[in-house]
N, C-alpha and C positions, 0 to 999 in steps of 0.2 A: 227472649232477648238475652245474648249473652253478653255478660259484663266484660269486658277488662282492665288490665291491672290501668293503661293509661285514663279511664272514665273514675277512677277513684283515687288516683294518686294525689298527691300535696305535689307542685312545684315547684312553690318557693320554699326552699331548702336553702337552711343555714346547716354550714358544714363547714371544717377546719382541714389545717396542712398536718401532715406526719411530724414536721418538726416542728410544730410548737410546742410552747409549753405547756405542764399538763395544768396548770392554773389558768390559763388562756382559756381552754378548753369548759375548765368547770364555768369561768363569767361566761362564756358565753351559754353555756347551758341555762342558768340561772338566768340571763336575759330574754331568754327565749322562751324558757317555760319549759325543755325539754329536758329529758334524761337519756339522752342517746342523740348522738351528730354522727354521720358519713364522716369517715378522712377521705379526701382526695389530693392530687397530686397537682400543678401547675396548669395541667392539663384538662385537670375538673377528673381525670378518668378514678373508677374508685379504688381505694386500697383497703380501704379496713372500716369500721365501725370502732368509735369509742361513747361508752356507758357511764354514767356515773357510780355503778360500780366497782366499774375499772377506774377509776380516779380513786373512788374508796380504798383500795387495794394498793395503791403507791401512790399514797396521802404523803407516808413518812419520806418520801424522796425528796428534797428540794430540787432536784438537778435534773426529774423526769420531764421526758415530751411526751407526745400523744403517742406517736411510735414506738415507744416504750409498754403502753399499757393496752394498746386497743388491740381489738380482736383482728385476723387477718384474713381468717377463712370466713368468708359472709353470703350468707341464703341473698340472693338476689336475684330478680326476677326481667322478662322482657317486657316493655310496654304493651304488647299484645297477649299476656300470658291470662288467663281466665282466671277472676277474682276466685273462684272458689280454688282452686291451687294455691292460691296465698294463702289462705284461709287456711289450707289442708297443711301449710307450712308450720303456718305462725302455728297452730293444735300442736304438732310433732315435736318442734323448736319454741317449746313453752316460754324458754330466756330472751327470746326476741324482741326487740324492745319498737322494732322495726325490719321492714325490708325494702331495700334498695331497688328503685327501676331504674336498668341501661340499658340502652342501647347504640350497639358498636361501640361499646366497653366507657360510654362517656355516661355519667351519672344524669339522668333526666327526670328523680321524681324519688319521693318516697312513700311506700304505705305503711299504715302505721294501723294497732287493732280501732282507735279513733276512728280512722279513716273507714274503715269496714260498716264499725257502728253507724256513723253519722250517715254512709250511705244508704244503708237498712232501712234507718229511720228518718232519713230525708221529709221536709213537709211537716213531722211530727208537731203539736202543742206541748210546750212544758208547762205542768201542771204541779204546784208546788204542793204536793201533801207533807214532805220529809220535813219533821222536826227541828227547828230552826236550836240548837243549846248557844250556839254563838255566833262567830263568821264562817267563813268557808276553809277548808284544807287547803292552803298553799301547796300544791303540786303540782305538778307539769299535766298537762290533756296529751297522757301518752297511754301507750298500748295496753289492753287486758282485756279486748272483746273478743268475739273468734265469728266466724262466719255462721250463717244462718245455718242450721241443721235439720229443721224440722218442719218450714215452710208455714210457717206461723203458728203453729203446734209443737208442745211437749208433754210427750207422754201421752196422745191423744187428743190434751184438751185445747183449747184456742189458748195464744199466750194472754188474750185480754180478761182470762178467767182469774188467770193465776194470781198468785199473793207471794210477795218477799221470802216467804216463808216457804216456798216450795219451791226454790230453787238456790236457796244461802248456803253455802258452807256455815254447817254449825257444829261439824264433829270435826277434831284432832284441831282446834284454835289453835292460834300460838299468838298469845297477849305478854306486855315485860311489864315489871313495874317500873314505877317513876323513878326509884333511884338507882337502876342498874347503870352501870358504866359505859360512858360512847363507845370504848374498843371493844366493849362484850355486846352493845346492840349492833354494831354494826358486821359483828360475825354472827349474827343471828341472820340480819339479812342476808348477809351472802349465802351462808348455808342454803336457807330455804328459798334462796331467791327472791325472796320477796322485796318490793318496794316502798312498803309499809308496814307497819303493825298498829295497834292497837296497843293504849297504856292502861291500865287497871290500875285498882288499889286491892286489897286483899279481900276484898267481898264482890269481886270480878265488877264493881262500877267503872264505866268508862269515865276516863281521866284525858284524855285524848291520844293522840297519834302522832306517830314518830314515823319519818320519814327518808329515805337518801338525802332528799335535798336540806329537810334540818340538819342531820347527821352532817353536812360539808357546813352549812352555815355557823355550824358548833365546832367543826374543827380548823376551818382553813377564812387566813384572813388575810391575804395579800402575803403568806407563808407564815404566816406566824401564827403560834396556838392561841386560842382564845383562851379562858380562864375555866369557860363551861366544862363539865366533865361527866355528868350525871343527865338522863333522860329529862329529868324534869324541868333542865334548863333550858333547853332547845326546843321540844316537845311543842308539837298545834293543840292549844288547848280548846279552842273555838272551833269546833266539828258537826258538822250538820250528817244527822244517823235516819235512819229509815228504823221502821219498825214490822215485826213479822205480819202484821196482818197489812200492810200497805198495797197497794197495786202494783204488781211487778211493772206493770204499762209506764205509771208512776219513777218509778224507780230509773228503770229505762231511759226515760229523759233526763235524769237527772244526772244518770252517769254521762252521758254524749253528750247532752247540751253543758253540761256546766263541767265536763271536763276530768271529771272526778275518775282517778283509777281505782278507789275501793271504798267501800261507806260502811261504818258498824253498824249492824243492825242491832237497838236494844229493846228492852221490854218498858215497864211501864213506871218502872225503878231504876231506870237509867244502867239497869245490868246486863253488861254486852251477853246477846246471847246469839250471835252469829260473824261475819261479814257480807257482801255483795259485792262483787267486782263484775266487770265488763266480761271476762268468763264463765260469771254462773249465769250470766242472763242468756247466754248463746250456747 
């Protein structure tokens, strides 16, 4: 049976005008839970994407709108286009935060790597093995899965064999410490694109995670700077981690059902010795 993009799309889409402001833009991101909104025009037809990236990146302007920082040129797809194409996108177009379906140039839907997950594993039971240290990461249930590639096998073996540990990124980490400075975390994320990282202290124990969405709630307050200026102010310190021997199965649900775009994986001394995102499991 062949999927398409319209049997997995989101339809209700919150999405902003070009000329709003770019504060506009962050509340409503922050209301929603996302990190990335459609711009569209009067018309609903699309014109661009804006990230909270791009809000990070013309923070300093008071006098920006959204058409100022959003992107223009956007991967968007047809309601009839075969999920594994989106798939083949979002892989290629690693910074995707989403992709847009239209049809006859009017916005009807978005996919998101979520949306990909959640379909995968539609039906699934969540199964709570993952290490409770505190609450949950506040962050958006946005994109970092990729499409199935192995038809429930990697590397041979069935995915229900596998363990955390055999699919984390655990070589070339990038962890900050707690007291680096907002304008130097947040060119850390851009750099590497990431939407997250991980906080250590100097004996690599996790300390928790810093994210886009702390990084705005530390710097932008109806235009005005907060007083925060260091990671450790902003900073989720209540992070729920997986561990290398845990069930990727496990894991799996954890990331789709509860939303989570990345989880540190630690040891048995609370010392981060990997990540998992929605990309290492696909």
């Amino acid at each position: 049976m062949v999927v398409r993009a319209r049997d997995v799309m989101t339809e209700r889409v919150v999405t902003i005008w070009a000329d709003a402001p770019l504060a506009r833009a962050q509340e409503r991101m922050a209301e929603s839970r996302f990190s990335a909104l459609p711009v569209v025009d009067r018309r609903f037809s699309l014109v661009g994407v804006i990230s909270l990236v791009d809000v990070l990146r013309h923070r300093d302007d008071p006098y920006a709108v959204v058409g100022d920082a959003m992107t223009e040129q956007v991967v968007s797809v047809l309601p009839t286009t075969n999920v594994s194409i989106v798939a083949h996108r979002m892989r290629v177009y690693g910074e995707l935060r989403l992709v847009p379906v239209v049809d006859k140039g009017i916005l009807v839907g978005v996919i998101t790597r979520s949306d990909l997950l959640r379909h995968r594993h539609s039906g699934g039971r969540l199964r709570r093995t993952a290490r409770r240290i505190g609450g949950v990461v506040p962050v958006a249930p946005l994109p970092e899965a990729m499409a199935p590639r192995g038809a429930g096998r990697i590397g041979g073996r069935p995915t229900s064999s596998l363990r955390v540990a055999d699919v984390m990124t655990d070589g070339g980490l990038v962890a900050i410490p707690p007291e680096l400075a907002l304008d130097e975390t947040a060119e850390v994320l851009l750099s590497y694109r990431f939407t997250a990282v991980p906080v250590v202290d100097d004996r690599d124990h996790l300390l928790g995670i810093v994210s886009e969405a702390d990084l705005m709630h530390g710097s932008l307050d109806g235009g005005r700077r907060l007083r925060a200026r260091t990671v450790s102010e902003v900073m989720t310190r209540d992070v729920e981690v997986v561990h290398p021997g845990d069930p990727l199965t496990d894991a799996e649900d954890l990331l789709s059902r509860r939303g989570f775009r990345v989880v540190p994986v630690v040891d048995a001394e609370d010392v981060l010795v990997g990540v998992l995102s929605r990309s290492d499991l696909l």
